[in-house]
C-alpha positions in Angstrom: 18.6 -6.6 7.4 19.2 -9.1 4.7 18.4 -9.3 1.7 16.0 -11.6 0.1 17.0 -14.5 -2.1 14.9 -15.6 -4.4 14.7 -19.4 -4.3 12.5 -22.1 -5.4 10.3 -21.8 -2.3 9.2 -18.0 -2.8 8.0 -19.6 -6.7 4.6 -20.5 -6.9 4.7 -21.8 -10.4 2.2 -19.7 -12.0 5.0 -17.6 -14.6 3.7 -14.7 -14.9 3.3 -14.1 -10.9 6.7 -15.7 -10.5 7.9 -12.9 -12.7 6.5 -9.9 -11.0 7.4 -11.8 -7.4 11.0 -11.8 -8.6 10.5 -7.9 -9.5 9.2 -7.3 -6.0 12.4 -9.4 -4.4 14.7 -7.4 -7.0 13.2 -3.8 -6.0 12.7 -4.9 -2.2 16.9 -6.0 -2.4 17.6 -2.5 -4.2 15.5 -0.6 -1.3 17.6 -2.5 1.7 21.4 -1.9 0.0 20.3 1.8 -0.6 19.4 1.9 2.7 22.6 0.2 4.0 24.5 2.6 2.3 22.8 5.7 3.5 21.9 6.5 -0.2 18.5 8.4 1.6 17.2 9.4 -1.6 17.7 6.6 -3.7 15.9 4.6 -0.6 13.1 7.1 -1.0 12.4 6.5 -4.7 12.5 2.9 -4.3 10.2 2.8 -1.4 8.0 4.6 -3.9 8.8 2.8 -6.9 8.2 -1.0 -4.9 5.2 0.3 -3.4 3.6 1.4 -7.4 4.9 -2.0 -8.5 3.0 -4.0 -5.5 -0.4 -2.0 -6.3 -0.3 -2.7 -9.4 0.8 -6.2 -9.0 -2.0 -6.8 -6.5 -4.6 -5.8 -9.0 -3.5 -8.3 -11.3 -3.3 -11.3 -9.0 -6.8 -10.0 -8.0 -8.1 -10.2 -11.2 -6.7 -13.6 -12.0 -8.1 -14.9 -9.1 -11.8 -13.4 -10.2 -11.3 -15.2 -13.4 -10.6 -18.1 -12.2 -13.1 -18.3 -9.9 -11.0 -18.8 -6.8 -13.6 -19.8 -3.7 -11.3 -17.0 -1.4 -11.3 -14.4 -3.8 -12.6 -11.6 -1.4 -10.4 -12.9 1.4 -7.3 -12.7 -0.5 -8.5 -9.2 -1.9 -8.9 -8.4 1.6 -5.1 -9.1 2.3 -4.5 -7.3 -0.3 -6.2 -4.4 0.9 -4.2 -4.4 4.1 -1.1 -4.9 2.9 -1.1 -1.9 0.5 -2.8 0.3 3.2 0.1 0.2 5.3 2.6 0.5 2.5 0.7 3.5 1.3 0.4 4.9 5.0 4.4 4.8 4.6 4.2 6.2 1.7 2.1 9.4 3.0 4.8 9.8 5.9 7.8 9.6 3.5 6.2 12.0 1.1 6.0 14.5 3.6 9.5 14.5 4.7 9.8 11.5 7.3 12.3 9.1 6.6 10.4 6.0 7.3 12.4 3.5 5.2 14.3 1.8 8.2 10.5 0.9 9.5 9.4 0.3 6.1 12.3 -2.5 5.4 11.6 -5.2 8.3 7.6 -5.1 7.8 8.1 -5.2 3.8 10.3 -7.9 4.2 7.8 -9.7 6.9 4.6 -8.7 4.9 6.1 -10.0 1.5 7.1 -13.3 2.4 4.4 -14.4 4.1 1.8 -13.4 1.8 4.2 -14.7 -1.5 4.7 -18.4 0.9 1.2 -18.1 2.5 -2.0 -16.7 0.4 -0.4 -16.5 -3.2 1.1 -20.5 -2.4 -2.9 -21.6 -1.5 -4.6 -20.4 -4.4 -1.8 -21.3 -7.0 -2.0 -24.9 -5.8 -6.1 -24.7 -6.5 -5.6 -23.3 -9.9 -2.9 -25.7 -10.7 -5.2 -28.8 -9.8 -7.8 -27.1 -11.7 -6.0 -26.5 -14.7 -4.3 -30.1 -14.4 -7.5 -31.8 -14.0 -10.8 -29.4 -14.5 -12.5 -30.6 -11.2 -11.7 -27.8 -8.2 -8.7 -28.9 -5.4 -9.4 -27.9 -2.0 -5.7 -28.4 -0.8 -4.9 -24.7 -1.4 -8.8 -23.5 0.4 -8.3 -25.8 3.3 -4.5 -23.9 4.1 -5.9 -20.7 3.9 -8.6 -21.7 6.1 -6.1 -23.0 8.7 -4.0 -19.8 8.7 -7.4 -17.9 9.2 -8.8 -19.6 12.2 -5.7 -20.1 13.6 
């Protein structure tokens, strides 16, 4: 599997998100090359380690969006919610003794990029227009809408 490069596309232009994104990226790139090199407890304790950072990350971006009054708050929580589920079902499994980083990689991976391109893209281009302009953009609603009822 390769590695993730971080380019202007995964940035959704919010700073402080950017930064912990590019933590994610940096952790998920240490997790792959650990497990490239058969290094299976080093792989383990970055499994663990990424999966920490993305809870905790999650709750931030969660409670930026309920400041902010995003419309899909409860929707994005909701991806949230499923997203660290698995990760912590992995979690569970490794813990007691399964080696579940080569599954945990490709849906990581997967899970990561679409949610960073997808859900965190559509409500940073709302709370840009907002911020820009004060009246509430739809553009970033009506795309996670689409993706939704697709």
């Amino acid at each position: 599997m390769q590695n993730i490069n971080w380019t202007d596309e995964l940035s959704i232009g919010i700073e402080s998100i950017d930064l912990q994104h590019r933590h994610i990226v940096d952790l998920f790139n240490r997790l792959n090359e650990a497990h490239k090199h058969g290094h299976v407890t080093v792989a383990n304790e970055l499994l663990a380690e990424l999966i920490g950072y993305k809870v905790s990350h999650c709750a931030y971006e969660e409670d930026l969006l309920k400041k902010s009054g995003f419309p899909l708050y409860k929707m994005h929580k909701l991806s949230h919610e499923l997203l660290i589920n698995k990760c912590l079902a992995l979690h569970q499994r490794a813990e007691s003794g399964e080696y579940v980083v080569n599954e945990a990689i490709p849906f990581l991976k997967t899970a990561l990029l679409r949610h960073i391109k997808g859900e965190d893209a559509d409500y940073a281009t709302y709370m840009r227009q907002s911020q820009r302009n004060g009246q509430k953009d739809g553009r970033g609603l009506l795309n996670s809408l689409r993706r939704v009822f697709k």
